[in-house]
C-alpha positions as CSV (number, residue, x, y, z in Angstrom):
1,X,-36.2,-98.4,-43.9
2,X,-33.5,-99.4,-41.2
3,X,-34.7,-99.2,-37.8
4,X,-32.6,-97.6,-35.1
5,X,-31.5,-100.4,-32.5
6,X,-33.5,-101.0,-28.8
7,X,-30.5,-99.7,-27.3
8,X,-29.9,-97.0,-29.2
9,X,-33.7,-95.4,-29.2
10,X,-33.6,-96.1,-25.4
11,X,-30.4,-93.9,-25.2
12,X,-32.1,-91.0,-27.3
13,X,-34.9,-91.2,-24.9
14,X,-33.0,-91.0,-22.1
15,X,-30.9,-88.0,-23.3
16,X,-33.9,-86.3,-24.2
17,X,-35.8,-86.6,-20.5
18,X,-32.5,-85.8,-18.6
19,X,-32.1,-82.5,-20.7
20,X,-35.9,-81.8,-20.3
21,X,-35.7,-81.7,-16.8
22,X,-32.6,-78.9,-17.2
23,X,-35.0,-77.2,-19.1
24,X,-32.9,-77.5,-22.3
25,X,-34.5,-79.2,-25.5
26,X,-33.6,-79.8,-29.2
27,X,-34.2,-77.3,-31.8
28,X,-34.6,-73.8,-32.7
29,X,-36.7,-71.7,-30.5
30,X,-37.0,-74.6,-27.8
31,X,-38.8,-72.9,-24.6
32,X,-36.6,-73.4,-21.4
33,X,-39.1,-74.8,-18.5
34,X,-40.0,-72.4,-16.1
35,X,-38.1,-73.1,-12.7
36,X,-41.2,-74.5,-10.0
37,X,-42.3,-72.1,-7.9
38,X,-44.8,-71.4,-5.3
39,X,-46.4,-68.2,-3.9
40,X,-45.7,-68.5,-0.4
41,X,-47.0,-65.2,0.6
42,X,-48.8,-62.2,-1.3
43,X,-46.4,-61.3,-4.0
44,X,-43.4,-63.7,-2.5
45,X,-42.2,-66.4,-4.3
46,X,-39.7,-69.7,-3.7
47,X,-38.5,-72.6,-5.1
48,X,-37.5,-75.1,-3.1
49,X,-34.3,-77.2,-4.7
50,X,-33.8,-81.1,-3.7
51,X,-31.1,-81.4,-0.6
52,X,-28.7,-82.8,-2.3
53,X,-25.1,-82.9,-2.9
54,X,-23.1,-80.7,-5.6
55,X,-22.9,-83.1,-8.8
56,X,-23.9,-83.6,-12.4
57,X,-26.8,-85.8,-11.1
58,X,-28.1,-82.2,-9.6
59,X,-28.5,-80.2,-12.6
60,X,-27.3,-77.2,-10.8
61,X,-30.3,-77.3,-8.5
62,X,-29.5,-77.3,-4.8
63,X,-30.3,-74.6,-3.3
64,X,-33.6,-72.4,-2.3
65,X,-34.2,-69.5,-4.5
66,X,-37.3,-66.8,-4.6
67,X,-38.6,-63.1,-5.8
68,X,-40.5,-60.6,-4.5
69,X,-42.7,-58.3,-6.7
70,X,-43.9,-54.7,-5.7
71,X,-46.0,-52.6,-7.8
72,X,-43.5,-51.6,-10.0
73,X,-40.2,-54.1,-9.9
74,X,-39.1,-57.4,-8.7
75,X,-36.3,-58.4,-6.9
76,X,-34.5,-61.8,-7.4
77,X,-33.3,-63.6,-4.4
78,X,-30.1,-65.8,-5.5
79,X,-30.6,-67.4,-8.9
80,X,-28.4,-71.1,-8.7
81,X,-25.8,-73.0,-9.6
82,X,-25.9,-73.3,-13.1
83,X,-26.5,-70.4,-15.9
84,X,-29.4,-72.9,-17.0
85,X,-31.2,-73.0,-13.2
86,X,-31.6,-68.8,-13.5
87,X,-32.5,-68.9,-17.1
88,X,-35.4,-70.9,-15.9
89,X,-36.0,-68.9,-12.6
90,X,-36.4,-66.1,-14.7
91,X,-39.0,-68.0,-17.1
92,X,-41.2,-68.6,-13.9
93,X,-40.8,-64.8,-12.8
94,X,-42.2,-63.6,-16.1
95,X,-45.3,-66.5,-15.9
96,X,-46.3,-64.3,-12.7
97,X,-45.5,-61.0,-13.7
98,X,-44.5,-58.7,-16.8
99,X,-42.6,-56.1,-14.4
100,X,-39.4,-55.5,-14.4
101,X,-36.5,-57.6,-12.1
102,X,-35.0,-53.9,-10.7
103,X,-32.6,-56.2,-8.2
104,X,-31.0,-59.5,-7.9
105,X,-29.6,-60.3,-4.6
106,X,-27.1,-62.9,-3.7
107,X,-27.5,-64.2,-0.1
108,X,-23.8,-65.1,-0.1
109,X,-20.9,-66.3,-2.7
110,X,-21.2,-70.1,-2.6
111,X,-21.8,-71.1,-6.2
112,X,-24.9,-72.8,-5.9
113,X,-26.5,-69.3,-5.6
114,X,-24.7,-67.1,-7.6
115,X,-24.0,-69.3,-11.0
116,X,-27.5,-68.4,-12.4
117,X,-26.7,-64.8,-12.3
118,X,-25.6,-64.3,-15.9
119,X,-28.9,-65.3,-16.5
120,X,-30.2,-61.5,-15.6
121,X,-27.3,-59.6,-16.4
122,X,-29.5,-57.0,-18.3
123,X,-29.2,-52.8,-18.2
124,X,-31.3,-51.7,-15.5
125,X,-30.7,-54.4,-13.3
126,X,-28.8,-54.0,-10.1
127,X,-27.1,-56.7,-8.6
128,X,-26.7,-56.6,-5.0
129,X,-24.9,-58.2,-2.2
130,X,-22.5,-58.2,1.3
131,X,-19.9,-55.6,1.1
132,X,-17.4,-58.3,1.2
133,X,-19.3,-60.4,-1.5
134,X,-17.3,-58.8,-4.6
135,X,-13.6,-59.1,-2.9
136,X,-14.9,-63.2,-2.1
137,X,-16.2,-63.7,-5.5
138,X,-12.6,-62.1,-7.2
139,X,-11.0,-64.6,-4.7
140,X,-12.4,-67.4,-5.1
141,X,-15.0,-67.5,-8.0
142,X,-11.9,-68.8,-10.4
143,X,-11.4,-72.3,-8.0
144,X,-15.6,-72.6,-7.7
145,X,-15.9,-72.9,-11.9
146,X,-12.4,-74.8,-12.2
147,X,-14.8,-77.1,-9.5
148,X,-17.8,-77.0,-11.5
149,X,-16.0,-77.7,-14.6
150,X,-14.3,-81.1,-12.9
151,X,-17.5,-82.7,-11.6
152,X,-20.4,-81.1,-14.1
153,X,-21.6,-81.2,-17.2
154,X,-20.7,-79.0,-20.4
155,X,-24.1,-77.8,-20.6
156,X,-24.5,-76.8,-16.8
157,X,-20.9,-74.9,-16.9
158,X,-21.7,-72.8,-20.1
159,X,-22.7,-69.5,-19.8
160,X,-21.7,-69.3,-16.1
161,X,-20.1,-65.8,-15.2
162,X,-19.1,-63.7,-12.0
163,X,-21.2,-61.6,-12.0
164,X,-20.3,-59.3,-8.5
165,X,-22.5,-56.8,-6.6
166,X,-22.5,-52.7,-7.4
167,X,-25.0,-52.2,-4.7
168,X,-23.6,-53.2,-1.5
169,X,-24.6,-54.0,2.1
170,X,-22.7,-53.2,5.6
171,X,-23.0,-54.5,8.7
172,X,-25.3,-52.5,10.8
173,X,-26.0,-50.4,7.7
174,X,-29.1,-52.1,6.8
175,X,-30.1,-51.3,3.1
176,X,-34.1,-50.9,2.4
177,X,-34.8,-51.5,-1.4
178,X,-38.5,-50.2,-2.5
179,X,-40.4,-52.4,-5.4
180,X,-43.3,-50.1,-5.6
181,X,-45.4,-50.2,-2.1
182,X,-42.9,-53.1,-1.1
183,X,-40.1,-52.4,0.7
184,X,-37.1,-54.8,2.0
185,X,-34.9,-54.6,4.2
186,X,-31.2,-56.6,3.8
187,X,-29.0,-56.9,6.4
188,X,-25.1,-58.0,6.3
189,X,-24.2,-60.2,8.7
190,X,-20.8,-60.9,10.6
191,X,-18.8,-64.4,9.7
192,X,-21.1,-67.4,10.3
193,X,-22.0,-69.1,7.4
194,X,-19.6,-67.2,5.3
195,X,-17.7,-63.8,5.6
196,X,-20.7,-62.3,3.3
197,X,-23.9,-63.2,4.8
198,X,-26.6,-61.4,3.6
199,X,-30.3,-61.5,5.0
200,X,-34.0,-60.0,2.4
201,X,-36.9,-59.4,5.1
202,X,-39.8,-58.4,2.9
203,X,-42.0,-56.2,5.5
204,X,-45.0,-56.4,3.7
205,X,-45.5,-60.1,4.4
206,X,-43.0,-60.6,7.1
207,X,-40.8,-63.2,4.8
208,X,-37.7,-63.7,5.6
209,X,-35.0,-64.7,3.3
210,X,-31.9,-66.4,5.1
211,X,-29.8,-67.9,2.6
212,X,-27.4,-70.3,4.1
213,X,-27.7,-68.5,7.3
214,X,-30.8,-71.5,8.2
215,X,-30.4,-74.7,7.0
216,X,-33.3,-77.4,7.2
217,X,-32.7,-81.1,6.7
218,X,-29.5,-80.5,5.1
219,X,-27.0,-80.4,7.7
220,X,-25.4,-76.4,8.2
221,X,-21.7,-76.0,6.8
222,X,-19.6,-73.4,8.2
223,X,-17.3,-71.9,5.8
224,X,-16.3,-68.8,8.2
225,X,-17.2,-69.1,12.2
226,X,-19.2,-71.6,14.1
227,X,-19.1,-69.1,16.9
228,X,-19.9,-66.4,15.3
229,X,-22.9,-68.1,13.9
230,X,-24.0,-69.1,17.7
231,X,-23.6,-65.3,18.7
232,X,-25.5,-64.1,16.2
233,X,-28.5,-66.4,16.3
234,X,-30.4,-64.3,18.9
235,X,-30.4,-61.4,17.0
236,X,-31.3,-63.8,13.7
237,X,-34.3,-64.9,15.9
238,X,-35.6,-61.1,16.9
239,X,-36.1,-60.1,12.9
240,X,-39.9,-60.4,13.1
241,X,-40.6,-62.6,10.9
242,X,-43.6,-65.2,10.5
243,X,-42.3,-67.1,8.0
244,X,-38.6,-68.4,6.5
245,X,-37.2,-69.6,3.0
246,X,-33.9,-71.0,4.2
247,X,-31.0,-71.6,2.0
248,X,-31.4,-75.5,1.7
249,X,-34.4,-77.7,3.3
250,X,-38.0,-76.9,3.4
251,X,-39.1,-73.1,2.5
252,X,-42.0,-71.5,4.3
253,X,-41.7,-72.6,7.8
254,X,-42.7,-71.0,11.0
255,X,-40.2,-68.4,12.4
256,X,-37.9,-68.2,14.6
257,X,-38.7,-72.1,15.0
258,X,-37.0,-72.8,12.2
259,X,-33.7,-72.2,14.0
260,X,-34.4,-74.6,16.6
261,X,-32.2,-77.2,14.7
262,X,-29.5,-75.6,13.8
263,X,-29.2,-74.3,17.5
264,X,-29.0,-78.0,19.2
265,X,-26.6,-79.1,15.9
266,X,-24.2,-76.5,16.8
267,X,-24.6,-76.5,20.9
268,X,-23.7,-80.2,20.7
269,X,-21.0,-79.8,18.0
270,X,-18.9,-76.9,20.1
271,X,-19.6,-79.2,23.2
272,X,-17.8,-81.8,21.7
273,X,-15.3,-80.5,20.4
274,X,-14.3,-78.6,23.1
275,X,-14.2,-81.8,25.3
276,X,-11.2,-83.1,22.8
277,X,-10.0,-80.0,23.4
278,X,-9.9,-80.3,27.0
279,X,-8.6,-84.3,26.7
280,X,-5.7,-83.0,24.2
281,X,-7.6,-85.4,21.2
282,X,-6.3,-84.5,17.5
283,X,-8.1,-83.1,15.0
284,X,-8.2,-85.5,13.5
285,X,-10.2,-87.7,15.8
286,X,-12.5,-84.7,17.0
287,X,-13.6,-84.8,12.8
288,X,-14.3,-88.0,13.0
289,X,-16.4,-88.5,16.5
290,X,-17.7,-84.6,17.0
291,X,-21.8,-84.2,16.7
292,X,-22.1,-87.8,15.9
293,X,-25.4,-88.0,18.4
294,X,-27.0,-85.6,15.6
295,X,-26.5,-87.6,12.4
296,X,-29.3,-89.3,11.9
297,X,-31.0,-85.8,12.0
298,X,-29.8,-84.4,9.0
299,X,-28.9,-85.3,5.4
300,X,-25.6,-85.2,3.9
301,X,-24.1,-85.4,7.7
302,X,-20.9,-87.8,6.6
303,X,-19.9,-85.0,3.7
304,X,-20.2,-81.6,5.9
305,X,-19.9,-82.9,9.6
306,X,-16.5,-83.1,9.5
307,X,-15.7,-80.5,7.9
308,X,-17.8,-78.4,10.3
309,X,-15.8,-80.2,12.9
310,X,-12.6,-79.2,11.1
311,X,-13.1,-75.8,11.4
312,X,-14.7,-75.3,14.5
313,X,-11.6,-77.2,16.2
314,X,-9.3,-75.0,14.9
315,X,-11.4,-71.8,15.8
316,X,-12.0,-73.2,19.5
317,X,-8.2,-74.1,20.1
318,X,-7.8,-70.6,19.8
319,X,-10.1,-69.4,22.2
């Protein structure tokens, strides 16, 4: 009997151990690998994703992601990048727990949080976000998959669909949301990370859920207003809190000195750029030179710095 060459058998093996660790196998009835998880708190869950950049390479798994069970439900708290990454967040949930997920909130509309929710489309479950979230997912959820379909793989863009909120959340109309004996609150946030910000504070354990509103190790990226974000990071650092899962970086750190950070990064950042402001400097140079005393603080500075600087020129001109 012919033997299958080095190469080739190295190849298979290859194959195989890249699509076990997207939870995806061979066969019929092939069972999808639960997503890692860790209990943080009584009842709270998180995963926390590699910081890395956007790419096949990635698997769809970038950013933070976590649930919360009550007595009688469980809410979801973004579900990833890829229809794959919730399939397998949902796999964990039901290795902790055979209630119900009642809610599945998405912190904001970037796709790395929101790709994975096809994966709970289901009756009975309410998907819940910013009250601007469905009008920025209609807008610009078609670019975001054209994206995903350039630069990932068949297998991660599959399944993905838009799947918008029903249940929505307005600034200074906090929305409580009761599990069973657990209640949590979510609160919609002004542009600073995005125009659809959306905060989970579970009250119970004092957990606080940030999305993309905290960013550890991985340098923050402004998609909406870097001073909007500095206004409203006092009032960020009074939800009392003992304990963050932030969108990207390491989950479960003390609060509010997880912000501590992402305070000097953006001090120094408008300080800069306002100084090219003041000396008439281009735009183009304030991108290239703003913040530069914080790279070696954060990952993936060289990809998001300038566009950070980028946008917070053209907000500061203005001012």
């Amino acid at each position: 009997m012919a033997k299958h060459p080095t190469w080739l058998t190295a190849l298979t093996l290859l194959a195989l151990t890249l699509l076990g660790s997207l939870g995806l196998a061979h066969g019929e009835g092939a069972a999808i690998t639960p997503l890692p998880v860790r209990e943080i708190a009584p009842g709270v869950y998180a995963h926390q994703a590699p910081v890395t950049a956007m790419n096949a390479a990635s698997g769809g798994d970038i950013a933070n992601l976590g649930f919360i069970v009550g007595d009688e439900a469980v809410a979801v708290i973004d579900t990833g990048g890829a229809r794959i990454i919730g399939e397998r967040l949902k796999k964990a949930i039901e290795a902790v727990t055979r209630k119900p997920v009642r809610y599945v909130i998405n912190t904001h509309e970037h796709p790395d949080h929101i790709f994975g929710n096809a994966a709970f489309a289901a009756p009975g479950v309410i998907f819940v976000g910013h009250m601007n979230l469905p009008r920025a997912m209609a807008e610009r959820g078609p670019a975001y998959l054209a994206t995903w379909r350039r630069v990932m793989t068949p297998a991660l863009v599959d399944g993905i669909k838009l799947v918008p909120p029903t249940l929505l959340v307005s600034p200074g109309k906090d929305v409580r949301l009761d599990l069973g004996h657990r209640l949590i609150d979510l609160r919609a946030w002004p542009p600073m990370h995005t125009d659809c910000d959306v905060t989970i504070f579970d009250e119970k354990t004092a957990t606080l859920f940030t999305g993309d509103l905290v960013f550890l190790q991985h340098v923050p990226v402004v998609d909406a207003s870097v001073l909007g974000w500095m206004r409203a990071m006092p009032a960020l650092a009074k939800i009392p809190a003992k304990r963050v899962v932030p969108g990207h970086g390491t989950v479960d750190v003390d609060w509010p000195q997880a912000l501590a950070a992402e305070k000097t990064y953006f001090t120094k950042l408008t300080q800069d750029l306002r100084g090219f402001i003041a000396r008439g400097a281009d735009i183009n140079q304030a991108a290239k030179e703003a913040g530069q005393s914080e790279a070696s603080k954060w990952q993936l500075f060289g990809i998001y710095n300038p566009r950070n600087a980028t946008a917070g020129y053209a907000e500061l001109e203005w001012q």
